[in-house]
N, CA and C atoms as an extended XYZ file, in Angstrom:
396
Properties=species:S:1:pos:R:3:atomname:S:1:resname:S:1:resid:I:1 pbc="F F F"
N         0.847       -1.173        0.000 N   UNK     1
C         0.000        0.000        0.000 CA  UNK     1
C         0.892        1.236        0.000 C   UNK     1
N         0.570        2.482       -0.756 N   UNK     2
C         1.617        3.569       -0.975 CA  UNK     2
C         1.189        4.145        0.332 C   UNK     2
N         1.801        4.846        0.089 N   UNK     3
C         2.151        6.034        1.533 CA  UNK     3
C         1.824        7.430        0.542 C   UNK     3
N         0.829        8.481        1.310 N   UNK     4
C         0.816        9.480        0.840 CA  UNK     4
C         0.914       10.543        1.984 C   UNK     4
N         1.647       12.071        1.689 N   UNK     5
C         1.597       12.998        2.560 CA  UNK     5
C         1.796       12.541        3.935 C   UNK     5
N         2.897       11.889        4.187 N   UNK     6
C         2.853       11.425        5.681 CA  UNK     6
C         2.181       10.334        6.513 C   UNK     6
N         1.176       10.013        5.459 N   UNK     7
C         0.129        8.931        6.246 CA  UNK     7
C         1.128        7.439        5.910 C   UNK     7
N         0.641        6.766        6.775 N   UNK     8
C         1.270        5.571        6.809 CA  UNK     8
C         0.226        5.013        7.311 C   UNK     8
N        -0.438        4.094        6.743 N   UNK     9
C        -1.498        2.979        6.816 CA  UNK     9
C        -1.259        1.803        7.669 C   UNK     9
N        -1.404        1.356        8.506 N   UNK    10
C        -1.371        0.195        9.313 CA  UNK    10
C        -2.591       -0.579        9.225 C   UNK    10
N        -2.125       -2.260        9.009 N   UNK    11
C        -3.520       -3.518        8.823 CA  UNK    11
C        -3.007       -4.104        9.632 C   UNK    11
N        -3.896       -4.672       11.042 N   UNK    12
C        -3.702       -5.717       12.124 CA  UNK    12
C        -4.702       -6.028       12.247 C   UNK    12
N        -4.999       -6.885       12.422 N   UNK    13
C        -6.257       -7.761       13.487 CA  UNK    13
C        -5.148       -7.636       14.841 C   UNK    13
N        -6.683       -7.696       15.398 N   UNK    14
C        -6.791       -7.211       17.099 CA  UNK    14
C        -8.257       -8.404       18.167 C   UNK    14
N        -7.833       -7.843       18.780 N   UNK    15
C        -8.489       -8.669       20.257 CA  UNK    15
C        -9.844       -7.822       20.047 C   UNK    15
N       -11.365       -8.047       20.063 N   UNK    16
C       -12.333       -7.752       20.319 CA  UNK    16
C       -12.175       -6.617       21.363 C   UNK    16
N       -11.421       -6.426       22.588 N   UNK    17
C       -11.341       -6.021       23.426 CA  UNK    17
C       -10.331       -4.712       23.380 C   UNK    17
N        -9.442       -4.633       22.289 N   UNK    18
C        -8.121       -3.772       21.758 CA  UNK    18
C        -9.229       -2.764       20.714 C   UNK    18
N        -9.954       -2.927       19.945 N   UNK    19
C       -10.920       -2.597       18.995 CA  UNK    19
C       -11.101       -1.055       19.807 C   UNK    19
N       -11.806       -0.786       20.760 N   UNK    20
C       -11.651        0.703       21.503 CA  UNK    20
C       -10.738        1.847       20.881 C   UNK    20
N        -9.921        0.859       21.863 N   UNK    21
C        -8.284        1.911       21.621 CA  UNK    21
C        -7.872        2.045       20.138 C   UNK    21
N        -8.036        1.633       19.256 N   UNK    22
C        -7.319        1.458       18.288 CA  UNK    22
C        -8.542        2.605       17.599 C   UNK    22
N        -9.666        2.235       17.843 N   UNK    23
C       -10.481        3.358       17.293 CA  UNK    23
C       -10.391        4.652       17.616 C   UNK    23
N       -10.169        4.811       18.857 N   UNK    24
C       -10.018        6.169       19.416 CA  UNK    24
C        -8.390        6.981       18.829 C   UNK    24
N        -7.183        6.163       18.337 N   UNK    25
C        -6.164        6.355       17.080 CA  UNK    25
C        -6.237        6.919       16.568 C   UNK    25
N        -7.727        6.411       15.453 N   UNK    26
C        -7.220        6.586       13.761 CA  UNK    26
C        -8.568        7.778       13.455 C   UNK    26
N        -8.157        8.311       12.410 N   UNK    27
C        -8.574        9.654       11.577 CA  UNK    27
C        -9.520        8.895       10.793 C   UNK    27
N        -9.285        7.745       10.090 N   UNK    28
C       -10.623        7.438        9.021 CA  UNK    28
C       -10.539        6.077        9.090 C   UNK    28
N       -11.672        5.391        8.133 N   UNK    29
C       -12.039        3.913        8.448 CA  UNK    29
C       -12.216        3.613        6.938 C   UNK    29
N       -11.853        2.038        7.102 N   UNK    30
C       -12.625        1.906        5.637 CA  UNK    30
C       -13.466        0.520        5.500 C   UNK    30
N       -14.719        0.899        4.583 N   UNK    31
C       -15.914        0.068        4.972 CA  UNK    31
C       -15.810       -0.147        3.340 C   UNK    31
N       -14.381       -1.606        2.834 N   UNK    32
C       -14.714       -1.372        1.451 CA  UNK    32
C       -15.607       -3.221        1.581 C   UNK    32
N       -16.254       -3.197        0.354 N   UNK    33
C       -17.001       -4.438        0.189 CA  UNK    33
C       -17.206       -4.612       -1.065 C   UNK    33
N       -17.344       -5.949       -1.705 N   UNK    34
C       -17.890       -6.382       -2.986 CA  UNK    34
C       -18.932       -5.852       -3.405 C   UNK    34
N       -18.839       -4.600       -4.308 N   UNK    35
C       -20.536       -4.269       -4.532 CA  UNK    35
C       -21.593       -5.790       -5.051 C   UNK    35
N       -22.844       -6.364       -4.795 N   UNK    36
C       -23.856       -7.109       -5.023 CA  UNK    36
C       -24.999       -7.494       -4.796 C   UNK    36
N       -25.599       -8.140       -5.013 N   UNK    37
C       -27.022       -8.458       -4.588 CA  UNK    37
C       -27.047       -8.915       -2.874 C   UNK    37
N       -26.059       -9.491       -2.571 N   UNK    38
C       -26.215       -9.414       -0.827 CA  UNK    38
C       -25.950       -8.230       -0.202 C   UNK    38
N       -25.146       -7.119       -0.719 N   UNK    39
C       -24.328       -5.978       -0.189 CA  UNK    39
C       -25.285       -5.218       -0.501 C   UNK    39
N       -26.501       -5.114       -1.017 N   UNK    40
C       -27.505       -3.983       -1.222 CA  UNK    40
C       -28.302       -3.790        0.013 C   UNK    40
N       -28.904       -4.992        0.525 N   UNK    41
C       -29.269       -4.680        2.275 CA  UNK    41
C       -28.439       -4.941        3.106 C   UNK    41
N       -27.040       -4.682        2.943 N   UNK    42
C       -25.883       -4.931        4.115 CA  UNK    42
C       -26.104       -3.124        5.059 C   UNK    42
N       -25.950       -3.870        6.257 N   UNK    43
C       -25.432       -2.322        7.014 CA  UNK    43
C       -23.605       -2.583        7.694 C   UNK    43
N       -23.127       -2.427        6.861 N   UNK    44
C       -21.654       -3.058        8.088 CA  UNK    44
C       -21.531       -1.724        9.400 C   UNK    44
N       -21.403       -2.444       10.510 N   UNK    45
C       -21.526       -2.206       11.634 CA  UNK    45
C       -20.256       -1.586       11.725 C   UNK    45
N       -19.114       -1.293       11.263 N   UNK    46
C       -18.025       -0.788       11.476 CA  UNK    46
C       -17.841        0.369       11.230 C   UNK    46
N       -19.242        0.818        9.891 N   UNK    47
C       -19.272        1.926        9.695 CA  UNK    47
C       -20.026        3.568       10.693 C   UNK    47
N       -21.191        2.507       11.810 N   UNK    48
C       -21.485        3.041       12.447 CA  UNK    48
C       -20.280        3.287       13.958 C   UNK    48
N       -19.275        2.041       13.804 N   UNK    49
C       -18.400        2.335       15.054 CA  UNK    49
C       -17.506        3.633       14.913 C   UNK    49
N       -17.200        3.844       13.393 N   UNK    50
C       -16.264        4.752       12.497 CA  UNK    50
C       -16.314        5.863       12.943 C   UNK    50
N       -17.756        6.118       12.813 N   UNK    51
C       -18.565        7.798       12.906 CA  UNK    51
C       -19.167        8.072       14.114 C   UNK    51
N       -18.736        6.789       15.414 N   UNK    52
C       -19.207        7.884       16.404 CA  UNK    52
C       -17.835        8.007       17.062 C   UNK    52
N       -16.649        7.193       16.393 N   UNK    53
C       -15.530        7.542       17.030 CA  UNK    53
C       -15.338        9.079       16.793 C   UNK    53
N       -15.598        9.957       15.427 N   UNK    54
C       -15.365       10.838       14.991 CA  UNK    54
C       -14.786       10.424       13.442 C   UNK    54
N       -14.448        9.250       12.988 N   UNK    55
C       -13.583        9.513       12.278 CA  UNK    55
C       -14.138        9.794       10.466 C   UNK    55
N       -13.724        9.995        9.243 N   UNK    56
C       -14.164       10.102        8.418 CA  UNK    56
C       -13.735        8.407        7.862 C   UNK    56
N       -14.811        8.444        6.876 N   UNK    57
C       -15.478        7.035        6.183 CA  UNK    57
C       -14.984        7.258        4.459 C   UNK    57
N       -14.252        6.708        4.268 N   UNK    58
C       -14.413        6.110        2.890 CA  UNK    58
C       -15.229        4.504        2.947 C   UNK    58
N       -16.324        4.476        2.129 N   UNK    59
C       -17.404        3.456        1.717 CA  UNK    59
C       -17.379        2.811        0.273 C   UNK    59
N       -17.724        1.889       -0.058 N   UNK    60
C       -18.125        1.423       -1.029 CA  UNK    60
C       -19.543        1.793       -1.970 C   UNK    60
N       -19.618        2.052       -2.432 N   UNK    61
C       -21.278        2.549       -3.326 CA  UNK    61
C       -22.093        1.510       -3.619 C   UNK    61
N       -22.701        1.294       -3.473 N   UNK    62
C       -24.012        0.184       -3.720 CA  UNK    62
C       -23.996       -1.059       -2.355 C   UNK    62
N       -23.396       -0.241       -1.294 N   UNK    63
C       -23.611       -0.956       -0.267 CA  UNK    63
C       -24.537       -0.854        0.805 C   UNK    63
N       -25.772       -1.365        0.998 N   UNK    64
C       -26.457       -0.698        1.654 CA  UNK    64
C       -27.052        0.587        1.501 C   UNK    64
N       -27.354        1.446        2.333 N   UNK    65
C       -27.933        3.085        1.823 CA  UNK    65
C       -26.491        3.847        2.247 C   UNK    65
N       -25.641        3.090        2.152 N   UNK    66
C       -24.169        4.091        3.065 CA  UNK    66
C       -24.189        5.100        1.987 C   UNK    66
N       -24.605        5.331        0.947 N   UNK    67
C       -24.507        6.184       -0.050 CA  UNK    67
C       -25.264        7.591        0.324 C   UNK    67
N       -26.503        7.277        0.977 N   UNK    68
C       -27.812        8.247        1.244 CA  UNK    68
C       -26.815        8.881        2.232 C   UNK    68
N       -26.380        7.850        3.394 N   UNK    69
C       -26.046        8.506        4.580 CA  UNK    69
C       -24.969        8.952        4.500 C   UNK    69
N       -23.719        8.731        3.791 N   UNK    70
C       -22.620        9.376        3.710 CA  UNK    70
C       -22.383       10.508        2.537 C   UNK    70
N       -23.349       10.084        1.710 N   UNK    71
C       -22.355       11.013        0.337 CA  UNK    71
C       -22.070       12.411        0.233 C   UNK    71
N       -23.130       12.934        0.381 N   UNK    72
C       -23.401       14.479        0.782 CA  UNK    72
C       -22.712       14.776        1.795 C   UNK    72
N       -22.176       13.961        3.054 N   UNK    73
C       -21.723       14.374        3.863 CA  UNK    73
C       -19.850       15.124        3.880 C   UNK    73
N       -19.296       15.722        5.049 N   UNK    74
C       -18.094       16.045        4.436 CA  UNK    74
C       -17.222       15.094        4.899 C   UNK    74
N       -17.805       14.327        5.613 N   UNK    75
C       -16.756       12.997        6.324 CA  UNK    75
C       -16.780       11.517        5.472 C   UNK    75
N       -17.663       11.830        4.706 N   UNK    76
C       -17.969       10.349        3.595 CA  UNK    76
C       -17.313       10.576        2.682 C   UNK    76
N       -16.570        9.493        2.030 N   UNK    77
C       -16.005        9.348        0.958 CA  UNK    77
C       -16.890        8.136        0.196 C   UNK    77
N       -17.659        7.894       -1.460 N   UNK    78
C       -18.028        7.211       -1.751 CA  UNK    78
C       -16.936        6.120       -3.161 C   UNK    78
N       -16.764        5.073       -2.693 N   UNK    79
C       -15.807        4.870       -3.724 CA  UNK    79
C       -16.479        3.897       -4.523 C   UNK    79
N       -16.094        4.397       -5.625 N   UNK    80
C       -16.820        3.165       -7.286 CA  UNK    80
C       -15.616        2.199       -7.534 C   UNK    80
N       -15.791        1.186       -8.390 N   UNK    81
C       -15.239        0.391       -9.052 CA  UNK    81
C       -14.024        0.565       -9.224 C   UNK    81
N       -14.236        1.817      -10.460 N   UNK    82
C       -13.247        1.964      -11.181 CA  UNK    82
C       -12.202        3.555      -10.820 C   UNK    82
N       -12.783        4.121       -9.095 N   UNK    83
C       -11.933        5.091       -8.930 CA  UNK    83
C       -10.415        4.695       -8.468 C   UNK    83
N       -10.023        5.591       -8.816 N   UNK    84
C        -8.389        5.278       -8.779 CA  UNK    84
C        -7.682        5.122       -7.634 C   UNK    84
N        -7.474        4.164       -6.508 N   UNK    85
C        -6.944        4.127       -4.953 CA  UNK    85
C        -6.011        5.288       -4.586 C   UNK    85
N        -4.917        6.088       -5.363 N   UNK    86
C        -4.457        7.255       -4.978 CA  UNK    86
C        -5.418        8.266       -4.643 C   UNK    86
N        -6.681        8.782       -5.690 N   UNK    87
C        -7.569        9.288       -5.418 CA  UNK    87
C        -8.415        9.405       -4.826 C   UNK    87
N        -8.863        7.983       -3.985 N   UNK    88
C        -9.699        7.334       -2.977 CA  UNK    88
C        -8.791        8.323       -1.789 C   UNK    88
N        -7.808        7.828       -1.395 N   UNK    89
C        -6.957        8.299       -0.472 CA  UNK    89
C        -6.562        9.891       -0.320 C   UNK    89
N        -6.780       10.310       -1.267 N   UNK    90
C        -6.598       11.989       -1.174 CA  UNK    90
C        -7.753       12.194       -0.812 C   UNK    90
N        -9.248       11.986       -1.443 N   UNK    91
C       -10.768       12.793       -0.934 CA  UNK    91
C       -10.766       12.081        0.589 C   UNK    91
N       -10.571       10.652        1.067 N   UNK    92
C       -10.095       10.585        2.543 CA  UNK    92
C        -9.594       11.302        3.341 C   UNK    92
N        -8.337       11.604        3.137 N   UNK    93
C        -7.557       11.969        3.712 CA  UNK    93
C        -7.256       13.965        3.891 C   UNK    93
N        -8.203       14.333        2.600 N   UNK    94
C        -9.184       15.612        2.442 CA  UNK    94
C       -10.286       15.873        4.109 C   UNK    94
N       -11.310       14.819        3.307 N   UNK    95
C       -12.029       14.656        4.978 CA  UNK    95
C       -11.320       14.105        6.312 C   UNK    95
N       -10.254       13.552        6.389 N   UNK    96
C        -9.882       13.289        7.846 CA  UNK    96
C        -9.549       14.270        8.158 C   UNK    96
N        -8.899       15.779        7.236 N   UNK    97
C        -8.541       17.246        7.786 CA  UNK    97
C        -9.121       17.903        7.927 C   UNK    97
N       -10.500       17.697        8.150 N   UNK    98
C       -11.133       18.671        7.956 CA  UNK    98
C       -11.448       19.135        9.397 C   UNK    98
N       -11.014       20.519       10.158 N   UNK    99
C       -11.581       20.861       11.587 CA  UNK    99
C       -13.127       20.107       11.924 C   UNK    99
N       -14.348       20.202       11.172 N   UNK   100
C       -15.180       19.830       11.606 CA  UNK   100
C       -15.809       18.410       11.518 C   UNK   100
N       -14.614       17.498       10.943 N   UNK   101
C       -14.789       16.160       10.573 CA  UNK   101
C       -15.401       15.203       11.748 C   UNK   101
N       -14.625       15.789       13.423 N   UNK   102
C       -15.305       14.989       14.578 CA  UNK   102
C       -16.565       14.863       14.988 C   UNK   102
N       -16.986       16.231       15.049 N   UNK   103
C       -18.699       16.637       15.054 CA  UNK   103
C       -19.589       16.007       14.183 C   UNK   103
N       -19.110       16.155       13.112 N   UNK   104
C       -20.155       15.567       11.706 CA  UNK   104
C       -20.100       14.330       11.709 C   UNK   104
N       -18.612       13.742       11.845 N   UNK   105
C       -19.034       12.128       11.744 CA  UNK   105
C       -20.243       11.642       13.152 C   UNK   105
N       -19.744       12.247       14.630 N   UNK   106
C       -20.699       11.750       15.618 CA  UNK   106
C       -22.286       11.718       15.521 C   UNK   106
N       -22.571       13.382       14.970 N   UNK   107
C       -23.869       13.546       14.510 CA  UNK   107
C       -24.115       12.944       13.786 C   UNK   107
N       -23.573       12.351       12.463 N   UNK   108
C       -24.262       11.272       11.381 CA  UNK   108
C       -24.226       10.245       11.980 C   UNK   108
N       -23.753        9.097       12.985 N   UNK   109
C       -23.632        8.247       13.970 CA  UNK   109
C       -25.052        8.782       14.997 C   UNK   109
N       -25.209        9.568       15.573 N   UNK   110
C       -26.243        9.722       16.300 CA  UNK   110
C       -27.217        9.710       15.289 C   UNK   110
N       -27.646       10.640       14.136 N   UNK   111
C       -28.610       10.207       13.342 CA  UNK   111
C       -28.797        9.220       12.688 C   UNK   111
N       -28.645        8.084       12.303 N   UNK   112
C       -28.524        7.189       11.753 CA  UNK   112
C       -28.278        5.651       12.573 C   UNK   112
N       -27.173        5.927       13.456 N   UNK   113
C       -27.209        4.653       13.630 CA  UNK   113
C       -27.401        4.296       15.424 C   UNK   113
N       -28.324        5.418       16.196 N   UNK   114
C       -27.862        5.266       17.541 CA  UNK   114
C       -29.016        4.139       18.088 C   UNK   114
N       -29.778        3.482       19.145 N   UNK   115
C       -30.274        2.322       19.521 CA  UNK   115
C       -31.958        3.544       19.476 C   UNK   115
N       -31.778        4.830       20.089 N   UNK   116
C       -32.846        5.680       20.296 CA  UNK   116
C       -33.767        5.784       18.920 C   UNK   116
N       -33.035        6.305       17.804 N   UNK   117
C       -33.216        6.349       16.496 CA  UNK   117
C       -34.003        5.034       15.883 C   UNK   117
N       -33.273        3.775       16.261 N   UNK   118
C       -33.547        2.419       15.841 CA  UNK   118
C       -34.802        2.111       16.487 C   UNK   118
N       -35.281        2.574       17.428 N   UNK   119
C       -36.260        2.247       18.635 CA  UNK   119
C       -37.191        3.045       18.054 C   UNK   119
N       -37.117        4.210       18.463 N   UNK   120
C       -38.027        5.270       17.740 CA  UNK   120
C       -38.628        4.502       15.822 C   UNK   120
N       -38.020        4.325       14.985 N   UNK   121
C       -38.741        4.220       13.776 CA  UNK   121
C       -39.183        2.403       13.746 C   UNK   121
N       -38.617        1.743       14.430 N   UNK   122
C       -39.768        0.632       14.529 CA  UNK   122
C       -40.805        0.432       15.437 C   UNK   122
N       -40.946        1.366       16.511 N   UNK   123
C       -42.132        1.587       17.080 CA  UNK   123
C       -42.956        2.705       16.005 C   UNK   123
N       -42.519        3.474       14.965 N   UNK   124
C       -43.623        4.238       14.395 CA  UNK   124
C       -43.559        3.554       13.411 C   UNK   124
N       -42.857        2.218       12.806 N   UNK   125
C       -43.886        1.596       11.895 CA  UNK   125
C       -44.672        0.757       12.204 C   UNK   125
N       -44.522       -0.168       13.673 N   UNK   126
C       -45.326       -0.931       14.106 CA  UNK   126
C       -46.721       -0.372       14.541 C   UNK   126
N       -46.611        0.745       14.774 N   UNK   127
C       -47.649        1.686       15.127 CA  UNK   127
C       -48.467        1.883       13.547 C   UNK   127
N       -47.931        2.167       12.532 N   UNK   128
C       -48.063        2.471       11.215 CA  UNK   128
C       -49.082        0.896       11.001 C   UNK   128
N       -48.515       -0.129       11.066 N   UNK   129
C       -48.722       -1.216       10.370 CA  UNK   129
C       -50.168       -2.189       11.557 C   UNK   129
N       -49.773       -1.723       12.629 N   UNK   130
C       -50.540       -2.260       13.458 CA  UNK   130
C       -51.973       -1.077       13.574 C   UNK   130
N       -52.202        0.421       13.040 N   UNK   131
C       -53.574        0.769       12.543 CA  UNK   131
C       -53.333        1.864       14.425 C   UNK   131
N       -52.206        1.846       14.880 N   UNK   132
C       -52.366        2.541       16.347 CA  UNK   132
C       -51.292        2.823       16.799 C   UNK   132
């Protein structure tokens, strides 16, 4: 993997229990996946750990709605097929500088993926579906 502007990339597996610390580290995450027919209702859970650490998200596109919830955002990076991995790594590494990258990723983590949020819209569709 190249090295750009100082960054130096580190890949380990870790202890379930090391996962914390190592999050509380790093500046950005990456949630890449096989775009497909299983990856269209995928939510990967790493992406919600990503963004309430603070950090910015480069994603995969056609994974899930990570597209809705990240793209527009300034901490999401959406990556296609055929974008170029130097370039992936600069609009990253764009959003990991950004002063307000901590705030925005938490708030898109609180909107999107917090237990309150999750609670709240299946009690108003069960409410929806159940006529009360």
């Amino acid at each position: 993997m190249a090295e750009a502007e100082g960054v130096h990339p580190l890949i380990r597996s870790l202890q379930h229990e090391e996962v914390p610390e190592w999050l509380s580290a790093m500046d950005a995450g990456l949630a890449l996946m096989r775009p497909g027919p299983a990856t269209r209702a995928s939510a990967p859970t790493k992406v919600g750990e990503y963004l309430a650490s603070g950090m910015a998200v480069a994603a995969t596109v056609g994974v899930g709605d990570l597209e809705t919830q990240l793209g527009g955002e300034a901490v999401g990076v959406m990556v296609r097929p055929d974008d170029a991995p130097q370039a992936v790594a600069g609009r990253l590494l764009e959003a990991a500088r950004r002063p307000e990258r901590m705030a925005k990723a938490q708030g898109l983590a609180e909107r999107h993926y917090s237990l309150n949020t999750g609670v709240e819209g299946y009690l108003a569709l069960y409410r929806e579906l159940g006529g009360g």
